[in-house]
C-alpha positions in Angstrom: 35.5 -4.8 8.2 39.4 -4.2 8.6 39.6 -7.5 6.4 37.7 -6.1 3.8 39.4 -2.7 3.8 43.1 -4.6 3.4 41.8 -6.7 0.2 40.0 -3.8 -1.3 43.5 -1.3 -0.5 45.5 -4.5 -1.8 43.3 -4.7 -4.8 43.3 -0.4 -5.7 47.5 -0.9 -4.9 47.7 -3.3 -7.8 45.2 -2.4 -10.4 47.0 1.1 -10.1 50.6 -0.6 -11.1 48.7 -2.2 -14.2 46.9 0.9 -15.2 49.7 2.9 -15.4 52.1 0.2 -17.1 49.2 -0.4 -19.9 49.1 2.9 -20.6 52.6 3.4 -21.5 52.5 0.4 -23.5 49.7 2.0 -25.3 51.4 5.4 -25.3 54.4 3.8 -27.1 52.6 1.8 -29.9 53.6 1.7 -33.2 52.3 4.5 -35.0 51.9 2.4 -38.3 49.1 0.9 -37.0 45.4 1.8 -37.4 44.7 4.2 -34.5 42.1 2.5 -32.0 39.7 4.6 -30.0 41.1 5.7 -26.8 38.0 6.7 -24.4 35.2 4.4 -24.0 32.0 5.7 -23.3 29.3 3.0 -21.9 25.4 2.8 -20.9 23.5 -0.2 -19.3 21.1 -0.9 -16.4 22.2 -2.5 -13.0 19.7 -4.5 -10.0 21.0 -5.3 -7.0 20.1 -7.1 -4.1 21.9 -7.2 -0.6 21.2 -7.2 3.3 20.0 -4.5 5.4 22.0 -3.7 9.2 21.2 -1.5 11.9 23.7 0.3 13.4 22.9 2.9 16.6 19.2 3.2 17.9 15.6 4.6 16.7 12.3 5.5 18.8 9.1 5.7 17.7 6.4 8.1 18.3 3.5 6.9 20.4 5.7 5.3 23.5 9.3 6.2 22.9 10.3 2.9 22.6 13.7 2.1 21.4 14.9 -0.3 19.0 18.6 -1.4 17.9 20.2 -4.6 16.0 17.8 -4.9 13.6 18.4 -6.0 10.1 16.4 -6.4 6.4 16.5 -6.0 3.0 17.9 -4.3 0.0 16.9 -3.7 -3.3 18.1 -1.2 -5.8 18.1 -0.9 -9.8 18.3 1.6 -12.3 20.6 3.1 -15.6 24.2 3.7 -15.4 27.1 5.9 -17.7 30.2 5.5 -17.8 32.9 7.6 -19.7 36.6 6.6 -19.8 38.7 9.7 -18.3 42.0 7.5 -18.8 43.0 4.4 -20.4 41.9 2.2 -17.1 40.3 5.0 -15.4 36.3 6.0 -15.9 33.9 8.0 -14.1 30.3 7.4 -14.2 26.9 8.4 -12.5 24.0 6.2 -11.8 20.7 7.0 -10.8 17.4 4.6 -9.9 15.6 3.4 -6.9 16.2 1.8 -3.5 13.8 0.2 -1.0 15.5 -0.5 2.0 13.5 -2.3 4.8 13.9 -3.6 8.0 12.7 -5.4 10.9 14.1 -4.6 14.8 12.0 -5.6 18.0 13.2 -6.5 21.9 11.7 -8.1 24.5 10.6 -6.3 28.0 8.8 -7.3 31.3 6.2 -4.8 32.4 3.9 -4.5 35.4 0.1 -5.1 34.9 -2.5 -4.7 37.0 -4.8 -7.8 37.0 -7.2 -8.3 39.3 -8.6 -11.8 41.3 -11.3 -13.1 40.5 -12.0 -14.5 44.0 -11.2 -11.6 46.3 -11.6 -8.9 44.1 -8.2 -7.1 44.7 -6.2 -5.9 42.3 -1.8 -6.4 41.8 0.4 -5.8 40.0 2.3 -8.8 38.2 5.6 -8.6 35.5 4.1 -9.8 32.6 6.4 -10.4 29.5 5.9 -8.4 26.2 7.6 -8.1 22.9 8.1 -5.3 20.5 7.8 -5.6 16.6 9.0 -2.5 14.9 8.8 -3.7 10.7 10.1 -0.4 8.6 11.1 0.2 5.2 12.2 3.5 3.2 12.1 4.1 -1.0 14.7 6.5 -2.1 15.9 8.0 -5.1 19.6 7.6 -5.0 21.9 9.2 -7.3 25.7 7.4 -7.6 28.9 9.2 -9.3 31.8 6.9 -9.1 35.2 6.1 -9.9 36.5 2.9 -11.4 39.5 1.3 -12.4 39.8 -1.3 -15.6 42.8 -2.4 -16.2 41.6 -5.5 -18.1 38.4 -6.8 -19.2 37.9 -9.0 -16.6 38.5 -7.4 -13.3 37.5 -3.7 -11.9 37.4 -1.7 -8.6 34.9 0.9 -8.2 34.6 3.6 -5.5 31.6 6.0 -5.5 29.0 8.2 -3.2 25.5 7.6 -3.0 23.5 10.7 -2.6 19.9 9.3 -1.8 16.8 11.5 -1.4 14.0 10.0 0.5 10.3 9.6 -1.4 8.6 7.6 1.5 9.1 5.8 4.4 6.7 4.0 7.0 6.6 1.9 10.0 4.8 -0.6 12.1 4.8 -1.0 16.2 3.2 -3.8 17.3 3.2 -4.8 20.9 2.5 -8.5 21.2 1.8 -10.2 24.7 4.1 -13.4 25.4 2.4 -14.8 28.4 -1.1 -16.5 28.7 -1.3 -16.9 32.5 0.3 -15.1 35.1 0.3 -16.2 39.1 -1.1 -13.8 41.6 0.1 -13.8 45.3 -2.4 -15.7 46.6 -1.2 -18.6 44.4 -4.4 -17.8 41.6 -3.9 -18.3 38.2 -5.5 -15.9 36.0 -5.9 -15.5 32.3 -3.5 -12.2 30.4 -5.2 -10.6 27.7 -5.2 -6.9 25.7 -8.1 -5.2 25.6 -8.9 -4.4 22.1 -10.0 -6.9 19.1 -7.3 -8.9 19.2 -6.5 -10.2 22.4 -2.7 -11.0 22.1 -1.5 -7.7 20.3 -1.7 -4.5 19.8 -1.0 -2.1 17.0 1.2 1.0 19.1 2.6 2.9 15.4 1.4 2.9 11.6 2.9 5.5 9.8 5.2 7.4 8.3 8.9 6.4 10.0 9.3 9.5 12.9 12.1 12.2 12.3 13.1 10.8 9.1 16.0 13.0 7.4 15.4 13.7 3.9 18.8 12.5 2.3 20.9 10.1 3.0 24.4 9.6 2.2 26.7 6.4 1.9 30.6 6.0 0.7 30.2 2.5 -1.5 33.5 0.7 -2.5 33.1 -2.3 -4.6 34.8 -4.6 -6.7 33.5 -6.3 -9.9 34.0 -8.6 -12.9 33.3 -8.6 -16.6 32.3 -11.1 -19.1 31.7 -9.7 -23.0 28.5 -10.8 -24.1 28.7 -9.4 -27.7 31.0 -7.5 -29.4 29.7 -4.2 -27.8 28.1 -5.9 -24.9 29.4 -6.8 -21.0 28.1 -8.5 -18.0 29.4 -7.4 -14.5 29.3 -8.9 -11.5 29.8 -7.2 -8.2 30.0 -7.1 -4.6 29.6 -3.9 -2.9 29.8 -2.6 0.8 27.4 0.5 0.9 28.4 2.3 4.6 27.0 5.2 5.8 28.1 8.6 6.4 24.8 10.5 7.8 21.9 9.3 10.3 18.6 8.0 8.6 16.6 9.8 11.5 17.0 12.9 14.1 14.3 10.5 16.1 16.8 8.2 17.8 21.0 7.8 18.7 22.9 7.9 15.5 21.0 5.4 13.7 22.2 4.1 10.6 22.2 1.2 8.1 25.0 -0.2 6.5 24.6 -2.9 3.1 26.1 -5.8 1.2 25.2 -5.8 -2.0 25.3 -8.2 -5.0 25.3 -6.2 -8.2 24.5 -7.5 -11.5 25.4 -5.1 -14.7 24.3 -5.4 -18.7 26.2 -2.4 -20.4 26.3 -1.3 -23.9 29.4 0.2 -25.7 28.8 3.4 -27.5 32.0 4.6 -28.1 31.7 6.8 -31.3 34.1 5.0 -33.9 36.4 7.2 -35.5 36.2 7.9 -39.4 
C-alpha cells in the first residue's frame, strides 16, 4: 500500500511539472496561427472488473456469528463526462452500477450431545463445523473526479465514489466436517444434522443485517490512452477503490477495499469553433 502511494505521489509530482510547462508553451504560441480549441469536453462508457477484500468483521443475524478475511468480486460499468477545466486538467462525473460480492467463512469446534447406542447415555463430544457466509451488494455509485492529461498517452485520476445501496443479501450455511466422532467408552457413532440434508444447514438467507445505505470510497488511479479515430479514445486503467465509511453498523468496522481494471471508449465532443 505505501508502495503504491509513492508511485501514484511520484506520478501526480511529474505530470504536474508537464502540465504546467505545456501550458505555457501553449500560452506563448504564435498568434498567426489558426486558433485550436482550448477545453475538451468528452462522453463514453467505462466496465470494470476487479477483486473484492474484507477488512474489519461482520455478524449475522440468527447466531451472531462473526466473519473476517473474506474476499470476492467486483464489477462496475456505466457513462462518464468529462470537461477540460485547464489545458491538462479535467473534471468529470460518472455514474452506473456496482455488484460487489463476497465470500468469508471460519472453522469452529462445538460440543454435541450424541448419545450411545449401546448404553443409552448421552455426552457431549467437540465436533468440528464450518461456517459459509456468501454475500453480495448492488449499488448505484456516482463518481466526480479529477484528472490530469498531460499527453495523450498517459493520465492520473483522483475521484470519490458516492454509492447508494439498492440491495444486498446473504447466505449462512453451517456445514458439518466430521462423519464419526468417538465417545468415551471407545464407541464410534455416526454425526449428522437433523433436517433434510444431513451435512448442512441453512442458519441466514436474506437481506445482509445492518446494512448502511451509502457507501463512500476515495479511488486514485492511473490510466492510458490509445486514439481509436479521430474523435475517439481507448483507456486503460488500474484503480485502487479504499474505503472511507463501514458497509454495516452489524459488525466491527467492516469494510471492503478493490483493485480494479478499468477499460474506457470515450467520444470527443468538443464544439469546434467557427
Amino acid at each position: 500500500m505505501r508502495i503504491l502511494l509513492k508511485i501514484l505521489g511520484s506520478l501526480f509530482l511529474l505530470i504536474l511539472l508537464q502540465t504546467f510547462e505545456l501550458s505555457a508553451q501553449r500560452n506563448y504560441s504564435n498568434p498567426l496561427e489558426p486558433q485550436k480549441p482550448e477545453l475538451k469536453r468528452e462522453w463514453g462508457f467505462f466496465l470494470g472488473l476487479g477483486g473484492v477484500k474484507q477488512s474489519g468483521t461482520f455478524l449475522t443475524s440468527n447466531c451472531n456469528c462473526e466473519f473476517s478475511d473474506g474476499g470476492g468480486f467486483d464489477l462496475i460499468l456505466g457513462g462518464l463526462f468529462e470537461q477540460e477545466v485547464f489545458y491538462g486538467l479535467r473534471a468529470g462525473i460518472g455514474a452506473g452500477f456496482n455488484l460487489k460480492t463476497l465470500n468469508a467463512s471460519y472453522r469452529e469446534r462445538e460440543n454435541v450431545n450424541l448419545t450411545s447406542q449401546t448404553t443409552g447415555k448421552s455426552e457431549n463430544v467437540p465436533i468440528w463445523f464450518r461456517h459459509q457466509a456468501d454475500a453480495s451488494f448492488f449499488y448505484l455509485p456516482v463518481l466526480p473526479y479529477l484528472k490530469w492529461t498531460p499527453a495523450e498517452i498517459i493520465f492520473l485520476k483522483a475521484g470519490l465514489n458516492f454509492s447508494f445501496l439498492l440491495t444486498s443479501s446473504i447466505k449462512h450455511v453451517k456445514e458439518l466436517q466430521d462423519e464419526t466422532a468417538n465417545l468415551s467408552t471407545g464407541e464410534v457413532v455416526s454425526v449428522f444434522i437433523d433436517g433434510d440434508n444431513p451435512k448442512s444447514k441453512v442458519i441466514e438467507d436474506g437481506p445482509f443485517p445492518g446494512t448502511k445505505s451509502f457507501f463512500m470510497a476515495f479511488e486514485p488511479a492511473v490510466g492510458f490512452n490509445f486514439r481509436t479515430g479521430k474523435k475517439s479514445f481507448f483507456s486503460t486503467e488500474l484503480q485502487y477503490s479504499m474505503p472511507l465509511t463501514n458497509v454495516t453498523e452489524k459488525g466491527d468496522n467492516f469494510r471492503f477495499s478493490t483493485f480494479r481494471f478499468i477499460a474506457e471508449l470515450r467520444f470527443d465532443i468538443t464544439p469546434v469553433p467557427e
